[in-house]
C-alpha positions in Angstrom: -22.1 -13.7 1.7 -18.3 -14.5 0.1 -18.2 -11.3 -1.8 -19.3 -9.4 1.4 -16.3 -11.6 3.7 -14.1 -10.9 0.9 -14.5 -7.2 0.4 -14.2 -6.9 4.4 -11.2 -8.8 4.4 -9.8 -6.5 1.4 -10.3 -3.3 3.1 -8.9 -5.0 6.2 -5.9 -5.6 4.5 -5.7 -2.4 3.1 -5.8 -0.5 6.2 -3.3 -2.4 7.7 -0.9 -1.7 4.6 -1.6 2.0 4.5 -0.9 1.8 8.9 2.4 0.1 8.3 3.1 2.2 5.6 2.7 5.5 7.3 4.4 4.4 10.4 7.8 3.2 9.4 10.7 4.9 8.9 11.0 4.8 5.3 12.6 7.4 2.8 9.5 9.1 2.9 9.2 9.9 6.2 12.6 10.3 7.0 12.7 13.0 4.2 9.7 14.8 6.5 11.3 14.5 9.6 14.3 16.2 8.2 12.1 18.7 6.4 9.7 19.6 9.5 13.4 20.2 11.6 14.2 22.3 9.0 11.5 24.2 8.1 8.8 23.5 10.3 5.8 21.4 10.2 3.6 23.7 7.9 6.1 24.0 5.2 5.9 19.9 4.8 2.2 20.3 3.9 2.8 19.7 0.0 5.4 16.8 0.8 3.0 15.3 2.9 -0.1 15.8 0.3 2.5 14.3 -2.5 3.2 11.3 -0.3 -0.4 10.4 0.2 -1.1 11.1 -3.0 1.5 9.0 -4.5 0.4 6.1 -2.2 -3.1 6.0 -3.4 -2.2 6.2 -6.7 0.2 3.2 -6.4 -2.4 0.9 -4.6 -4.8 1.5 -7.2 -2.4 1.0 -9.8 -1.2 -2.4 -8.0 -5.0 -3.7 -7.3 -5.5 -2.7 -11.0 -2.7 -4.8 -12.4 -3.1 -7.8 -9.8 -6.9 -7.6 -10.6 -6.2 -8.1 -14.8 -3.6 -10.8 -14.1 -5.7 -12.9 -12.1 -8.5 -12.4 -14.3 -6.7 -12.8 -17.1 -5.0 -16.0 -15.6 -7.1 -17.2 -12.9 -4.2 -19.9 -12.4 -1.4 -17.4 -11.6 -3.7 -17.0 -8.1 -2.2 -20.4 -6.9 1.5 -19.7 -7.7 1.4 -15.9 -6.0 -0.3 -17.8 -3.1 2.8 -19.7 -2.7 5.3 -18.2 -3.6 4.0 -15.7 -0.7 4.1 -18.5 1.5 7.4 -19.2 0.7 8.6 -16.0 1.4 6.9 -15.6 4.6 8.5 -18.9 6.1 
């Protein structure tokens, strides 16, 4: 039951990521905006594959990394839980 909550809550958090992600106006998309005023909206079609691309690759390089640190030092879990607090308040 806790690995099924767990996982749901994972790919709940991962959606939400990849929403905010593709939603505000960061380098990436400013660089298509520009590009689609440009050029048009088909010409972007390789920018945009890059982008998502590059964004999978970089959460599955993070999960990857956080996965093998946690495992490796199960401890380390309590300090990235408050440091995040921290930063949050």
């Amino acid at each position: 039951m806790s690995i099924t909550a767990s996982f749901t809550g994972s790919i709940t958090a991962l959606a939400v990521f990849m929403f905010v992600n593709s939603i505000t106006p960061g380098p990436n998309n400013l660089m298509l905006l520009h590009g689609s005023i440009k050029r048009g909206f088909w010409a972007c079609r390789f920018h945009m594959l890059g982008i998502c691309v590059g964004v999978t690759v970089m959460l599955w390089l993070s999960y990857w990394g956080m996965a093998a640190l946690v495992v490796s030092f199960p401890s380390i879990m309590l300090i990235i839980k408050i440091l995040g607090t921290l930063y949050l308040l």
